[in-house]
Biopython code that builds the backbone (N, CA, C, O; Angstrom):
import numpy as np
from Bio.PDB.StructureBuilder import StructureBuilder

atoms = [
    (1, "UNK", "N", (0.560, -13.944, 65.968)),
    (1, "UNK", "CA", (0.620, -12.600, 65.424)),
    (1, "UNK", "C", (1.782, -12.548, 64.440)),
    (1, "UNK", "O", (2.908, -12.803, 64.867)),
    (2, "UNK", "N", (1.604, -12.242, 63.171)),
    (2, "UNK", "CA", (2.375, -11.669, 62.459)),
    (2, "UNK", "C", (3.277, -10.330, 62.270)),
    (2, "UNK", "O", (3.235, -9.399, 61.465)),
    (3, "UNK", "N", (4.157, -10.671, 63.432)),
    (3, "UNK", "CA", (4.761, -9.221, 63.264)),
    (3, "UNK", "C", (5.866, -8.758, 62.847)),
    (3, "UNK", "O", (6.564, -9.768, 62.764)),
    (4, "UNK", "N", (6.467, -7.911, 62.538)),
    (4, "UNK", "CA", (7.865, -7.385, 61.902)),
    (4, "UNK", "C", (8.754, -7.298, 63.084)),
    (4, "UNK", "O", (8.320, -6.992, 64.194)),
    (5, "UNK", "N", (10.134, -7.594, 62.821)),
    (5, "UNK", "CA", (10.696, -7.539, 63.802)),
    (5, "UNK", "C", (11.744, -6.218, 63.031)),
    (5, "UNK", "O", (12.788, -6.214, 63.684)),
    (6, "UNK", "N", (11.796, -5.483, 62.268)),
    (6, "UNK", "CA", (12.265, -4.504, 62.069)),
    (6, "UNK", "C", (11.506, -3.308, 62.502)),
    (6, "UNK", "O", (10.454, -2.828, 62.079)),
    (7, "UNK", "N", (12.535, -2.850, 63.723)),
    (7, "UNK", "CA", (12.429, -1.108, 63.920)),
    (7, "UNK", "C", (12.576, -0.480, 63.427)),
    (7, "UNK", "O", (13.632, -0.361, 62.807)),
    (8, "UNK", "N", (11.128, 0.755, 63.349)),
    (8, "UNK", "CA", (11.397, 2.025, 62.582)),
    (8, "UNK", "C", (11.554, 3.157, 62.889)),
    (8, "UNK", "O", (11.827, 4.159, 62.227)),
    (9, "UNK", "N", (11.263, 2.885, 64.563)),
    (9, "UNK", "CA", (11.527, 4.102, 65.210)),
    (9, "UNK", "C", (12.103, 3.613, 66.787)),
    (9, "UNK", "O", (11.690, 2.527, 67.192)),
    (10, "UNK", "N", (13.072, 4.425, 67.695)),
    (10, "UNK", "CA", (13.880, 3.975, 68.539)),
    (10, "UNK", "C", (13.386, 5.391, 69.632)),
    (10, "UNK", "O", (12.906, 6.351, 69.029)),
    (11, "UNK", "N", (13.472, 5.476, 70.764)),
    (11, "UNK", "CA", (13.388, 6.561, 71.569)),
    (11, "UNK", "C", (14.567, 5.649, 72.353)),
    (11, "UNK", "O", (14.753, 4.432, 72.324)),
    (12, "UNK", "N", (15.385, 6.857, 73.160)),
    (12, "UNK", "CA", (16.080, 6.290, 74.064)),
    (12, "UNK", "C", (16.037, 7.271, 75.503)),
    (12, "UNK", "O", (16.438, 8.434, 75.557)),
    (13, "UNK", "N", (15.477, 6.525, 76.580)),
    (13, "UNK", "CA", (15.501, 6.853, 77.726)),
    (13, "UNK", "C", (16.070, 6.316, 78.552)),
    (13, "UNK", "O", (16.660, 5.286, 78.226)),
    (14, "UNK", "N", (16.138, 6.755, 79.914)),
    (14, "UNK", "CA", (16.368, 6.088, 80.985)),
    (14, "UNK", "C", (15.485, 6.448, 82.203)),
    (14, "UNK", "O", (14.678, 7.377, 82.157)),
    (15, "UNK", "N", (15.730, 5.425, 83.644)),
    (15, "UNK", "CA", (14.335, 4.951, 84.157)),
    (15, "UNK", "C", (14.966, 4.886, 85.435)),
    (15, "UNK", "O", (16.194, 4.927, 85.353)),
    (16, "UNK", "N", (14.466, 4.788, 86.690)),
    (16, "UNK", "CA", (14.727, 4.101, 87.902)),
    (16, "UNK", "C", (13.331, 4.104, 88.297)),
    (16, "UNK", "O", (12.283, 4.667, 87.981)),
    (17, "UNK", "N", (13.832, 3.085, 89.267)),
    (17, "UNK", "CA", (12.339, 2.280, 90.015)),
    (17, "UNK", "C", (11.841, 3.739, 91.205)),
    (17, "UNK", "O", (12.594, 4.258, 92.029)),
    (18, "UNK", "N", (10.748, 4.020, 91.005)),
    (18, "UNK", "CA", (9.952, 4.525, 92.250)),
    (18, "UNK", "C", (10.785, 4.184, 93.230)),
    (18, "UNK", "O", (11.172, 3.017, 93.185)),
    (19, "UNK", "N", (11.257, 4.976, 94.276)),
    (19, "UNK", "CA", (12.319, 5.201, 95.640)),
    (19, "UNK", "C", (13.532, 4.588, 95.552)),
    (19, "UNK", "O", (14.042, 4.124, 96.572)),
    (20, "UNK", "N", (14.389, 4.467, 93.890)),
    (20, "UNK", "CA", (15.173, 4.283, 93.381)),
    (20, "UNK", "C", (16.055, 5.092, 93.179)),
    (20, "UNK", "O", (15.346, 5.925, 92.614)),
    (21, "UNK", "N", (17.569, 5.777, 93.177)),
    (21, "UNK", "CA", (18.182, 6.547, 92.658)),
    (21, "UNK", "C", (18.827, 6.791, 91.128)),
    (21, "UNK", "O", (18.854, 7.808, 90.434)),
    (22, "UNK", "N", (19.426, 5.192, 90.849)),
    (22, "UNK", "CA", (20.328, 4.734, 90.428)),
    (22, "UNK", "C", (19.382, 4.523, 88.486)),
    (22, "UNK", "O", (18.629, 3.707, 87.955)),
    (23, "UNK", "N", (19.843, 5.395, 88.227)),
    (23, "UNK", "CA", (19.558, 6.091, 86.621)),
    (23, "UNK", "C", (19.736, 4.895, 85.680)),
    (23, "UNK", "O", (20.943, 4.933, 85.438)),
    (24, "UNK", "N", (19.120, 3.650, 84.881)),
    (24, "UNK", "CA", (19.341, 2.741, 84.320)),
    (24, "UNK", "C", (18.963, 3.218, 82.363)),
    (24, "UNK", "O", (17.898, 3.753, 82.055)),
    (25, "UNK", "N", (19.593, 3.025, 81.760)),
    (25, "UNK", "CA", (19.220, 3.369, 80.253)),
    (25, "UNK", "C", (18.034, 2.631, 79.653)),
    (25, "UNK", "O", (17.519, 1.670, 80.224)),
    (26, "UNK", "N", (17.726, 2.983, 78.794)),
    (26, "UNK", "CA", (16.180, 1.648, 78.196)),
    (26, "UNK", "C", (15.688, 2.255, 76.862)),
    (26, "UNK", "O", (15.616, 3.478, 76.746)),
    (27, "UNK", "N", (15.385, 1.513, 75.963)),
    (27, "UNK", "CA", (14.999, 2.129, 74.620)),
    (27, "UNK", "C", (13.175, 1.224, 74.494)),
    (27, "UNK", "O", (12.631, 0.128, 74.627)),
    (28, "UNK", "N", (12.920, 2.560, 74.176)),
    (28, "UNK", "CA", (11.546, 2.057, 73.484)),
    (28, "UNK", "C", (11.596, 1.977, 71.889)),
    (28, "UNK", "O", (11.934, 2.980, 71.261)),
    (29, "UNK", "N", (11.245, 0.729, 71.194)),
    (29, "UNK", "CA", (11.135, 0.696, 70.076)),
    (29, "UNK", "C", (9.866, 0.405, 69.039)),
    (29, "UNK", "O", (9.618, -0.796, 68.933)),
    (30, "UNK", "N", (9.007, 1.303, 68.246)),
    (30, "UNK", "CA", (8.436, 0.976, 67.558)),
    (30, "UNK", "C", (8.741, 0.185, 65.936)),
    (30, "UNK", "O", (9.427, 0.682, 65.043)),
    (31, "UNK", "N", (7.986, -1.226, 65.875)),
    (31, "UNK", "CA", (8.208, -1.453, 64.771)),
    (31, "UNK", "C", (7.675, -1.409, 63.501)),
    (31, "UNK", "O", (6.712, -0.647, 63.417)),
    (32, "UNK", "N", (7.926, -1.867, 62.681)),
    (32, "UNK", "CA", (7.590, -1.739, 61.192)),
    (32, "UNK", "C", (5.571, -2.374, 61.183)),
    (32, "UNK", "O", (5.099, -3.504, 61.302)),
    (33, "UNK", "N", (5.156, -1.525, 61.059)),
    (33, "UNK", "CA", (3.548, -2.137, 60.749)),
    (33, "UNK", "C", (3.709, -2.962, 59.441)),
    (33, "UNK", "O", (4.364, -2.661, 58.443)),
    (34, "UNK", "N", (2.753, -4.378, 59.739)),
    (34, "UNK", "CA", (2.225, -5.053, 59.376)),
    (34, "UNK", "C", (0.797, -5.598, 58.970)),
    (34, "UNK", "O", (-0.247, -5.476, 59.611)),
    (35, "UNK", "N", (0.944, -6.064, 58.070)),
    (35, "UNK", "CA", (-0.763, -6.236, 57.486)),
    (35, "UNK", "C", (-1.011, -7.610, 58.566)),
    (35, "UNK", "O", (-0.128, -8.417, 58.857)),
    (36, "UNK", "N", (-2.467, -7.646, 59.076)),
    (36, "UNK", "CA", (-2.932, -9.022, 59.496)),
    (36, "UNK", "C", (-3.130, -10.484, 58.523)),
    (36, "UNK", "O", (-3.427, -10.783, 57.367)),
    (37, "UNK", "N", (-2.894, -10.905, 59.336)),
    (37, "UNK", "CA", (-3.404, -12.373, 58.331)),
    (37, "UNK", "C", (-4.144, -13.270, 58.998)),
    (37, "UNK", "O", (-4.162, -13.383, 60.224)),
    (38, "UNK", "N", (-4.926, -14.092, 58.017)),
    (38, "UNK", "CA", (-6.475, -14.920, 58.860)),
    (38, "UNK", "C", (-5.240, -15.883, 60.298)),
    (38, "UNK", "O", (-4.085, -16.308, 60.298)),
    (39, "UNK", "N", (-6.406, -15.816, 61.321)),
    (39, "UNK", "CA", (-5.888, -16.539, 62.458)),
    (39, "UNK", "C", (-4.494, -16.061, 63.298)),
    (39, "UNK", "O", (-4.017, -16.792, 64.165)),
    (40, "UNK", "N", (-3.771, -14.479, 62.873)),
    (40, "UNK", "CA", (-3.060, -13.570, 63.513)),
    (40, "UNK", "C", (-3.652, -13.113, 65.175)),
    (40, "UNK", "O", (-3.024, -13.048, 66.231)),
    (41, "UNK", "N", (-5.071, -12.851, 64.882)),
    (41, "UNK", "CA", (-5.009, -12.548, 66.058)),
    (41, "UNK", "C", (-6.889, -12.311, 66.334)),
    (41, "UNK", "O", (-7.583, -11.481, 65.746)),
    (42, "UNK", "N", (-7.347, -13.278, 67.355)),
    (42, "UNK", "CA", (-8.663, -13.280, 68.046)),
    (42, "UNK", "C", (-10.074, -12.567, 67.576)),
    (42, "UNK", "O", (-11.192, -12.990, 67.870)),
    (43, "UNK", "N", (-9.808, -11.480, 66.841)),
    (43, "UNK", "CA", (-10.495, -10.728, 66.402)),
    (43, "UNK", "C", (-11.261, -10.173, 64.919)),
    (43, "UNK", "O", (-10.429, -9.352, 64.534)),
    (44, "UNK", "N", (-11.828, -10.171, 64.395)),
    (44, "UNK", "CA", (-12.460, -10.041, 63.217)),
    (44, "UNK", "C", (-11.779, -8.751, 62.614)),
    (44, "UNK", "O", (-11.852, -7.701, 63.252)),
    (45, "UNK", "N", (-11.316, -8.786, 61.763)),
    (45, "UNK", "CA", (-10.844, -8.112, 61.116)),
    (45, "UNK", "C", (-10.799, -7.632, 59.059)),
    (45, "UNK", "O", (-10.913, -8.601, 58.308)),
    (46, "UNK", "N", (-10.688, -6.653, 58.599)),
    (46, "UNK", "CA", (-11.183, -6.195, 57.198)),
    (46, "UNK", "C", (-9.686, -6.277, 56.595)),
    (46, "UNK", "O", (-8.589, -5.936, 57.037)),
    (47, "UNK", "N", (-10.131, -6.889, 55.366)),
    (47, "UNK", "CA", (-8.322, -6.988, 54.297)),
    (47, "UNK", "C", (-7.778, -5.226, 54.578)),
    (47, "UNK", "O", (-8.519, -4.252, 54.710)),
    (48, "UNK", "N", (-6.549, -5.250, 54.601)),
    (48, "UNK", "CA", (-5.691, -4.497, 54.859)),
    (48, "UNK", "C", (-5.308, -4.101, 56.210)),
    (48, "UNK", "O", (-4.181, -3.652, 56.421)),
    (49, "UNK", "N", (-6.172, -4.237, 57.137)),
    (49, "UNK", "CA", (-5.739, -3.900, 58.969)),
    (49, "UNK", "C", (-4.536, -4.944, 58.751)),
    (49, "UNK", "O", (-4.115, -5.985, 58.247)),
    (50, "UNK", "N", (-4.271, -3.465, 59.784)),
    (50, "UNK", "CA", (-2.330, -3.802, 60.278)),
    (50, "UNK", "C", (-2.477, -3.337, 61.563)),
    (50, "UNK", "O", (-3.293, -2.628, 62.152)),
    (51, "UNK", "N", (-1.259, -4.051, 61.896)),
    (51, "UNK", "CA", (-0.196, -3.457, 63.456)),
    (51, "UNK", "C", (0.660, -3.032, 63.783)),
    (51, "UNK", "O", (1.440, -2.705, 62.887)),
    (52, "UNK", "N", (1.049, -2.779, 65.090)),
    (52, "UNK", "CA", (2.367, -2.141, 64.799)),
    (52, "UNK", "C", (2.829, -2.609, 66.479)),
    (52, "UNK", "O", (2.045, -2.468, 67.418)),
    (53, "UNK", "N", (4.243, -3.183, 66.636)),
    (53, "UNK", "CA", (3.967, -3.521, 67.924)),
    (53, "UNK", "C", (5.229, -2.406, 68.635)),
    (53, "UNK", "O", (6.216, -1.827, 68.182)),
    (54, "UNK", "N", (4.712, -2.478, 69.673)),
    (54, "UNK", "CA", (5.699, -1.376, 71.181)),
    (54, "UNK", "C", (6.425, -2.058, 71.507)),
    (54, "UNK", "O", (5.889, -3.143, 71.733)),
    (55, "UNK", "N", (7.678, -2.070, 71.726)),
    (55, "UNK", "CA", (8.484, -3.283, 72.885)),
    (55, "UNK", "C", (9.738, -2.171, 73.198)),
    (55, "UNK", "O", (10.131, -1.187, 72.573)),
    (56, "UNK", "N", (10.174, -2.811, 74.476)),
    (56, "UNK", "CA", (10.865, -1.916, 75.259)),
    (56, "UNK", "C", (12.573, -3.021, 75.201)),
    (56, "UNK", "O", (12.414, -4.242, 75.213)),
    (57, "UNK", "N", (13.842, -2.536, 75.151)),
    (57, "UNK", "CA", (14.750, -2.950, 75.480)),
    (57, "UNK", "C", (15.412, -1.901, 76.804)),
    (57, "UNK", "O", (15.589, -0.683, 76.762)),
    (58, "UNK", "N", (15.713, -2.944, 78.045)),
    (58, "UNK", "CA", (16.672, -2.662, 78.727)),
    (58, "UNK", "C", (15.233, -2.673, 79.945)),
    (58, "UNK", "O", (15.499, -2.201, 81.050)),
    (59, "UNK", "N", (13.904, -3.152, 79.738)),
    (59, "UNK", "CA", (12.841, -2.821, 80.601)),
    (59, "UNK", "C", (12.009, -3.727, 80.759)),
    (59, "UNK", "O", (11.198, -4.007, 79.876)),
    (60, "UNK", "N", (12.055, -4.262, 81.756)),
    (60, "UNK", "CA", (10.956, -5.361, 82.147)),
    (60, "UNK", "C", (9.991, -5.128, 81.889)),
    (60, "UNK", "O", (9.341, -5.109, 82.935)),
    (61, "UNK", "N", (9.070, -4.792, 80.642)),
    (61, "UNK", "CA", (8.039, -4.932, 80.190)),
    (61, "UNK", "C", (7.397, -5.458, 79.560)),
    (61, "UNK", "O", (8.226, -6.093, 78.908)),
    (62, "UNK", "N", (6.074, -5.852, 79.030)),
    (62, "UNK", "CA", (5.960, -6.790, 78.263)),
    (62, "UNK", "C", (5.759, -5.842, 76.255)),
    (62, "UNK", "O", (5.398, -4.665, 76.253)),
    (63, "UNK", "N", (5.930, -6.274, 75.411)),
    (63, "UNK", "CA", (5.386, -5.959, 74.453)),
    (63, "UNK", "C", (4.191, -5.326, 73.913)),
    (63, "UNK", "O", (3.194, -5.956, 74.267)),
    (64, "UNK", "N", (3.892, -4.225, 73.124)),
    (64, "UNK", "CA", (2.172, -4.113, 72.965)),
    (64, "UNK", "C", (1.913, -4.064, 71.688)),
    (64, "UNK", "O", (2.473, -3.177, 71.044)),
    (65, "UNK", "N", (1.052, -4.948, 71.031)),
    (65, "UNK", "CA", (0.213, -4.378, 69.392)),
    (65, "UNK", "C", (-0.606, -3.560, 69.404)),
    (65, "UNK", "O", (-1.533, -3.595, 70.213)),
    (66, "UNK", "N", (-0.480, -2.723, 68.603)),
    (66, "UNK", "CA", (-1.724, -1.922, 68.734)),
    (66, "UNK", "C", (-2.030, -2.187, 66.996)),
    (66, "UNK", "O", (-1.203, -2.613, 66.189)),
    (67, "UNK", "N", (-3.648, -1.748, 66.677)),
    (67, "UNK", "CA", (-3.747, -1.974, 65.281)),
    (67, "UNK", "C", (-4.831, -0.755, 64.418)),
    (67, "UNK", "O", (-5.258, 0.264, 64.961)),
    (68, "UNK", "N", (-4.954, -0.932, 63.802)),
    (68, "UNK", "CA", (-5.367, 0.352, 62.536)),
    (68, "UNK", "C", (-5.934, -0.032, 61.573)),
    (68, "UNK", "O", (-5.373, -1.056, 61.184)),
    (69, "UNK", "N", (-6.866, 0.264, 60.874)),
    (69, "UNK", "CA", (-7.469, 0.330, 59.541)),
    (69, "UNK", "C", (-6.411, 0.070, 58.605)),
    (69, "UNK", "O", (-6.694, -0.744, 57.726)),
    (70, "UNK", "N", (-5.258, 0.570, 58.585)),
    (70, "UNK", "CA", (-4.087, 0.135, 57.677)),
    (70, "UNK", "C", (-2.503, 0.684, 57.926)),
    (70, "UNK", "O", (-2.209, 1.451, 58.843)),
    (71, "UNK", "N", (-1.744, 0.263, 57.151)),
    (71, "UNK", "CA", (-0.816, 0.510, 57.830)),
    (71, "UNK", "C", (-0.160, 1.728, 58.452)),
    (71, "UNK", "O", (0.687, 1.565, 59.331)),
    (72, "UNK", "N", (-0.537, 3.041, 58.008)),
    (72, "UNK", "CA", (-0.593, 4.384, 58.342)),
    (72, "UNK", "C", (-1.349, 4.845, 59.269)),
    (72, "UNK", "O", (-1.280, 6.023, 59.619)),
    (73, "UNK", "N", (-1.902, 4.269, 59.624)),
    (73, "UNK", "CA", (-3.182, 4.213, 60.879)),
    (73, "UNK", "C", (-2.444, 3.710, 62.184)),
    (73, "UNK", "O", (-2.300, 4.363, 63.218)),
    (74, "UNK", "N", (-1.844, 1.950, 61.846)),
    (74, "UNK", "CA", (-1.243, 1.280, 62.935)),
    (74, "UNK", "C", (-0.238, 2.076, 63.237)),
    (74, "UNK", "O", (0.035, 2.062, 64.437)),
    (75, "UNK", "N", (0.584, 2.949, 62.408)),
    (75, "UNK", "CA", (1.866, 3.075, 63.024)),
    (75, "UNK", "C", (1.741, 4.630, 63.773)),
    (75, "UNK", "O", (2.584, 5.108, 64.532)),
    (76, "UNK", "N", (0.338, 5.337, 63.307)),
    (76, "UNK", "CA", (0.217, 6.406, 63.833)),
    (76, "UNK", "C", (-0.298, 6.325, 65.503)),
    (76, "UNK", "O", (0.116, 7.188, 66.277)),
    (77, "UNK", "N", (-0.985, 5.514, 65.866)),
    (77, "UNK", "CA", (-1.543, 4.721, 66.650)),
    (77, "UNK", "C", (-0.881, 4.668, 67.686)),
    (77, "UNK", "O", (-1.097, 5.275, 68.735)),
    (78, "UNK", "N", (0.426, 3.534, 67.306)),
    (78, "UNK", "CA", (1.728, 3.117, 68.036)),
    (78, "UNK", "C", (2.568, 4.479, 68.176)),
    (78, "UNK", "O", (3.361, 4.527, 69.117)),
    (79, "UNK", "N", (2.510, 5.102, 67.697)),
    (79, "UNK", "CA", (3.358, 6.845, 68.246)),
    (79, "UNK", "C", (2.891, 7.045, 69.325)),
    (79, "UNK", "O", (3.534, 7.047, 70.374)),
    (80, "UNK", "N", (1.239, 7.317, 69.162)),
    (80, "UNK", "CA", (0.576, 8.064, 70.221)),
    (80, "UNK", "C", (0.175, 7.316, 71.130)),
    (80, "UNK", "O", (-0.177, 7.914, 72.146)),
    (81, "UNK", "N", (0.074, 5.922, 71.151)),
    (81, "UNK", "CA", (-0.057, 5.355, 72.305)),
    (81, "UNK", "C", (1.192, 4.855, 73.550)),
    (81, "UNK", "O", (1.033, 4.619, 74.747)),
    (82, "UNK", "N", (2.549, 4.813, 72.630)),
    (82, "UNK", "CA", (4.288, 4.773, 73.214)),
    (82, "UNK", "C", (3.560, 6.151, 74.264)),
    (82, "UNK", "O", (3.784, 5.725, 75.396)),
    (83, "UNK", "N", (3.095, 7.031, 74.373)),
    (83, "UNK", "CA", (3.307, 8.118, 75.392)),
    (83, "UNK", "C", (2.587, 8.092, 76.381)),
    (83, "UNK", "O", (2.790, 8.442, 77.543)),
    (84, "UNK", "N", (1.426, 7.509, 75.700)),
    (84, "UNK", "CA", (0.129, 6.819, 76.830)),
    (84, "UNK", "C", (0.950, 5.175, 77.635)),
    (84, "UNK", "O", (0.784, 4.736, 78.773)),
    (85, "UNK", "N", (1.557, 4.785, 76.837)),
    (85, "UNK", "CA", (1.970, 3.401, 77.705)),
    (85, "UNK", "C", (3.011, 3.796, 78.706)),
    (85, "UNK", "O", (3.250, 3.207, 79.760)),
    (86, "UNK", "N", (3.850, 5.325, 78.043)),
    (86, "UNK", "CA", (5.056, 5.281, 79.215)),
    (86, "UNK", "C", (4.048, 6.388, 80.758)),
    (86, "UNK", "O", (4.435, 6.160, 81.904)),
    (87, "UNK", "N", (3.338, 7.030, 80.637)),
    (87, "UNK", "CA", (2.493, 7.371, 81.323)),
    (87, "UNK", "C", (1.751, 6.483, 82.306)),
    (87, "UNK", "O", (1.588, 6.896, 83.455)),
    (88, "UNK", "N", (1.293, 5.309, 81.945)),
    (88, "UNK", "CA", (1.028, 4.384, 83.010)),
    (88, "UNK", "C", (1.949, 3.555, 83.321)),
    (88, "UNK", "O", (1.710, 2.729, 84.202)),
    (89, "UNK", "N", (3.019, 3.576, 82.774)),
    (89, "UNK", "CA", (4.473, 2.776, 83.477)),
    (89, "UNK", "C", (4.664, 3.797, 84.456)),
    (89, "UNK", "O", (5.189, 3.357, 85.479)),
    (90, "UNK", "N", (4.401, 5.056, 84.477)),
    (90, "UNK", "CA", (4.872, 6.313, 85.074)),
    (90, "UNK", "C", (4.536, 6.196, 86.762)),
    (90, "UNK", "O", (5.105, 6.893, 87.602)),
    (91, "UNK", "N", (3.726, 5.397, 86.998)),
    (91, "UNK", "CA", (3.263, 5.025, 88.458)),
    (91, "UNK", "C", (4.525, 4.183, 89.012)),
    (91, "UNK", "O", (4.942, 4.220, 90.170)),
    (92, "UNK", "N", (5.058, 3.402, 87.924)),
    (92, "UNK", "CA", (6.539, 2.586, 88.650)),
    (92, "UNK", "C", (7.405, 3.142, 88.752)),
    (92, "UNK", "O", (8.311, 3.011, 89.575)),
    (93, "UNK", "N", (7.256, 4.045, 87.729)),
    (93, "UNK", "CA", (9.024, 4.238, 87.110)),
    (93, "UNK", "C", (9.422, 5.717, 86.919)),
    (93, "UNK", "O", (8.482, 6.156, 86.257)),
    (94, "UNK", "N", (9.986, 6.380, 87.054)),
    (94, "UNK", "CA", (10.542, 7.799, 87.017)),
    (94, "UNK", "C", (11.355, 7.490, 85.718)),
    (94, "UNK", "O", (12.286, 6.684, 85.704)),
    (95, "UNK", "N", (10.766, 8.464, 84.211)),
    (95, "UNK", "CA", (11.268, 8.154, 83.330)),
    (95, "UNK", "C", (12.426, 9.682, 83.153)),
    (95, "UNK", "O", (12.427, 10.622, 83.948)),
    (96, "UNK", "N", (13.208, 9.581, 82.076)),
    (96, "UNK", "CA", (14.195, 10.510, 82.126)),
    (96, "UNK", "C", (14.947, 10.633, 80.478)),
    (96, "UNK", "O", (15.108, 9.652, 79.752)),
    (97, "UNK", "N", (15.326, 11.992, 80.125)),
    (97, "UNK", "CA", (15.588, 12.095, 78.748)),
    (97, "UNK", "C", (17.102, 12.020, 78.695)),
    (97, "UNK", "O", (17.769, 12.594, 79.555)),
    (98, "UNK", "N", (17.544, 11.478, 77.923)),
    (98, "UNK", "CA", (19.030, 11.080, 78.113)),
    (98, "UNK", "C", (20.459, 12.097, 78.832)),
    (98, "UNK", "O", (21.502, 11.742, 79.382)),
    (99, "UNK", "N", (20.052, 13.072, 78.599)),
    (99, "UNK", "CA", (20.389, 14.494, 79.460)),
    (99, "UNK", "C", (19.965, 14.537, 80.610)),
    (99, "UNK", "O", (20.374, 15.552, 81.173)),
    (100, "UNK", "N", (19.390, 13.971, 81.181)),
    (100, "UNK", "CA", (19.016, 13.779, 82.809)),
    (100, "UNK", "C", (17.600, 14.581, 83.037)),
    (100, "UNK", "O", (17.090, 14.318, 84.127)),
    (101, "UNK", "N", (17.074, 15.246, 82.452)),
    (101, "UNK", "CA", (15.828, 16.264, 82.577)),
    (101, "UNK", "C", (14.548, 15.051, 82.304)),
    (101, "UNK", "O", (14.375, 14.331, 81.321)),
    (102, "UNK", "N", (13.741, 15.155, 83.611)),
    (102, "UNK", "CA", (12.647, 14.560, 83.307)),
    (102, "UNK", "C", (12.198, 14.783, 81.797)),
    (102, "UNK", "O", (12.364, 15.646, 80.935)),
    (103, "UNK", "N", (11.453, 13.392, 81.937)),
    (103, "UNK", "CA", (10.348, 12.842, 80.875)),
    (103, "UNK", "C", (9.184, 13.392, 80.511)),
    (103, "UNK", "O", (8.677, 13.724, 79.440)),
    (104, "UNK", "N", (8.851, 13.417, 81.709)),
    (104, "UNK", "CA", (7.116, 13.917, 82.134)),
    (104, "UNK", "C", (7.183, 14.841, 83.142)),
    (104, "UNK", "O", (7.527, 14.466, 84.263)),
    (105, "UNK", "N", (6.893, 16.057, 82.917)),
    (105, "UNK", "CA", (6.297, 17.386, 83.573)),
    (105, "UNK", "C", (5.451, 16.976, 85.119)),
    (105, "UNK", "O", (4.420, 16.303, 85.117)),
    (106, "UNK", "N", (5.994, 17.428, 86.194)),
    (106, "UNK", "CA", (5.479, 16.835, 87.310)),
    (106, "UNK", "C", (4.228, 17.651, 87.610)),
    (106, "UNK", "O", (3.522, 17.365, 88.577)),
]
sb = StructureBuilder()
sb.init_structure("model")
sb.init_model(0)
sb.init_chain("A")
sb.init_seg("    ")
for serial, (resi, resn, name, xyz) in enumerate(atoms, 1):
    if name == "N":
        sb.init_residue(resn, " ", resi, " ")
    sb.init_atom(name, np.array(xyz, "f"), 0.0, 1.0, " ", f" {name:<3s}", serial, name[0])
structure = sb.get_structure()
Protein backbone atom coordinates (compact mmCIF):
# COMPACT_ATOMS: atom_id res chain seq x y z
CA UNK A 1 0.00 0.00 0.00
CA UNK A 2 1.05 3.30 -0.86
CA UNK A 3 0.47 5.43 1.87
CA UNK A 4 1.30 8.93 3.27
CA UNK A 5 2.71 9.05 6.37
CA UNK A 6 1.78 12.72 6.88
CA UNK A 7 -1.12 13.65 9.28
CA UNK A 8 -3.81 15.85 8.51
CA UNK A 9 -5.91 15.49 11.10
CA UNK A 10 -5.13 14.48 14.98
CA UNK A 11 -8.08 13.85 17.63
CA UNK A 12 -6.80 13.45 21.05
CA UNK A 13 -8.42 11.19 23.56
CA UNK A 14 -8.06 9.10 26.30
CA UNK A 15 -9.17 5.41 27.09
CA UNK A 16 -9.14 2.73 29.87
CA UNK A 17 -9.71 -0.87 29.47
CA UNK A 18 -13.38 -2.14 30.27
CA UNK A 19 -13.22 -2.70 34.42
CA UNK A 20 -10.26 -0.40 34.25
CA UNK A 21 -9.97 2.90 36.18
CA UNK A 22 -6.77 4.30 35.35
CA UNK A 23 -7.40 7.13 32.43
CA UNK A 24 -4.47 6.49 29.68
CA UNK A 25 -4.09 9.37 26.77
CA UNK A 26 -4.17 8.13 22.91
CA UNK A 27 -4.44 10.09 19.66
CA UNK A 28 -6.24 9.05 16.68
CA UNK A 29 -4.68 10.19 13.54
CA UNK A 30 -5.97 10.61 10.09
CA UNK A 31 -3.64 10.81 7.22
CA UNK A 32 -2.98 12.60 4.12
CA UNK A 33 -5.05 10.63 1.20
CA UNK A 34 -3.34 9.10 -1.43
CA UNK A 35 -3.84 8.11 -4.99
CA UNK A 36 -3.52 4.11 -5.59
CA UNK A 37 -1.01 2.62 -7.66
CA UNK A 38 -1.09 -0.76 -9.85
CA UNK A 39 -0.33 -3.70 -7.27
CA UNK A 40 -1.08 -1.20 -3.94
CA UNK A 41 -3.63 -3.17 -2.97
CA UNK A 42 -5.77 -6.68 -3.95
CA UNK A 43 -8.45 -5.04 -5.59
CA UNK A 44 -9.44 -3.59 -8.97
CA UNK A 45 -9.43 -0.31 -9.00
CA UNK A 46 -10.19 3.13 -11.59
CA UNK A 47 -7.17 5.92 -12.20
CA UNK A 48 -7.58 8.35 -9.48
CA UNK A 49 -9.00 6.09 -6.31
CA UNK A 50 -7.28 7.01 -3.22
CA UNK A 51 -6.97 6.27 0.54
CA UNK A 52 -6.70 7.48 3.47
CA UNK A 53 -5.39 5.48 6.39
CA UNK A 54 -6.70 5.56 10.45
CA UNK A 55 -3.94 4.73 12.90
CA UNK A 56 -4.06 5.23 16.49
CA UNK A 57 -0.95 6.41 18.76
CA UNK A 58 -0.73 5.48 22.42
CA UNK A 59 -3.39 2.30 21.41
CA UNK A 60 -2.98 -1.13 20.71
CA UNK A 61 -4.64 -1.09 17.58
CA UNK A 62 -4.07 -2.01 14.37
CA UNK A 63 -4.17 0.61 11.43
CA UNK A 64 -7.20 1.05 8.86
CA UNK A 65 -7.38 2.17 4.93
CA UNK A 66 -10.27 3.09 3.93
CA UNK A 67 -10.68 4.23 0.12
CA UNK A 68 -12.80 6.54 -2.28
CA UNK A 69 -13.39 7.38 -5.79
CA UNK A 70 -10.74 10.12 -5.15
CA UNK A 71 -9.06 11.87 -2.92
CA UNK A 72 -11.97 13.96 -1.35
CA UNK A 73 -14.01 10.97 -1.11
CA UNK A 74 -11.07 8.89 0.81
CA UNK A 75 -10.55 11.45 3.27
CA UNK A 76 -14.26 12.10 3.77
CA UNK A 77 -14.71 8.44 4.31
CA UNK A 78 -11.81 8.24 6.91
CA UNK A 79 -13.68 11.13 9.08
CA UNK A 80 -16.76 9.22 9.17
CA UNK A 81 -15.57 5.98 9.58
CA UNK A 82 -12.68 7.22 12.77
CA UNK A 83 -16.31 7.35 14.69
CA UNK A 84 -17.60 4.08 13.45
CA UNK A 85 -14.09 2.42 14.29
CA UNK A 86 -13.97 4.11 17.82
CA UNK A 87 -17.60 2.75 18.38
CA UNK A 88 -16.63 -0.82 17.91
CA UNK A 89 -13.41 -0.36 19.93
CA UNK A 90 -16.20 0.93 22.33
CA UNK A 91 -16.99 -2.77 23.49
CA UNK A 92 -13.18 -2.71 24.98
CA UNK A 93 -12.56 0.48 25.82
CA UNK A 94 -14.30 3.41 27.65
CA UNK A 95 -13.28 6.31 25.47
CA UNK A 96 -13.00 9.93 27.02
CA UNK A 97 -12.57 13.70 25.80
CA UNK A 98 -9.55 15.21 27.17
CA UNK A 99 -11.61 17.06 29.94
CA UNK A 100 -12.67 13.84 31.38
CA UNK A 101 -16.45 13.87 29.93
CA UNK A 102 -17.28 10.82 28.05
CA UNK A 103 -16.83 10.19 24.36
CA UNK A 104 -19.91 8.43 23.61
CA UNK A 105 -23.37 9.17 25.11
CA UNK A 106 -24.31 6.07 27.23
Amino acid sequence: MNTSSRTIGTRKLLYTTKGDTARTPFAVHVGEPFELTKGAVDFPFSEGTAGCVISFEGLDEKEMAVYGADTIQALAIAVDSLEKYLQRLAGKYDFYFVTGEPYFED
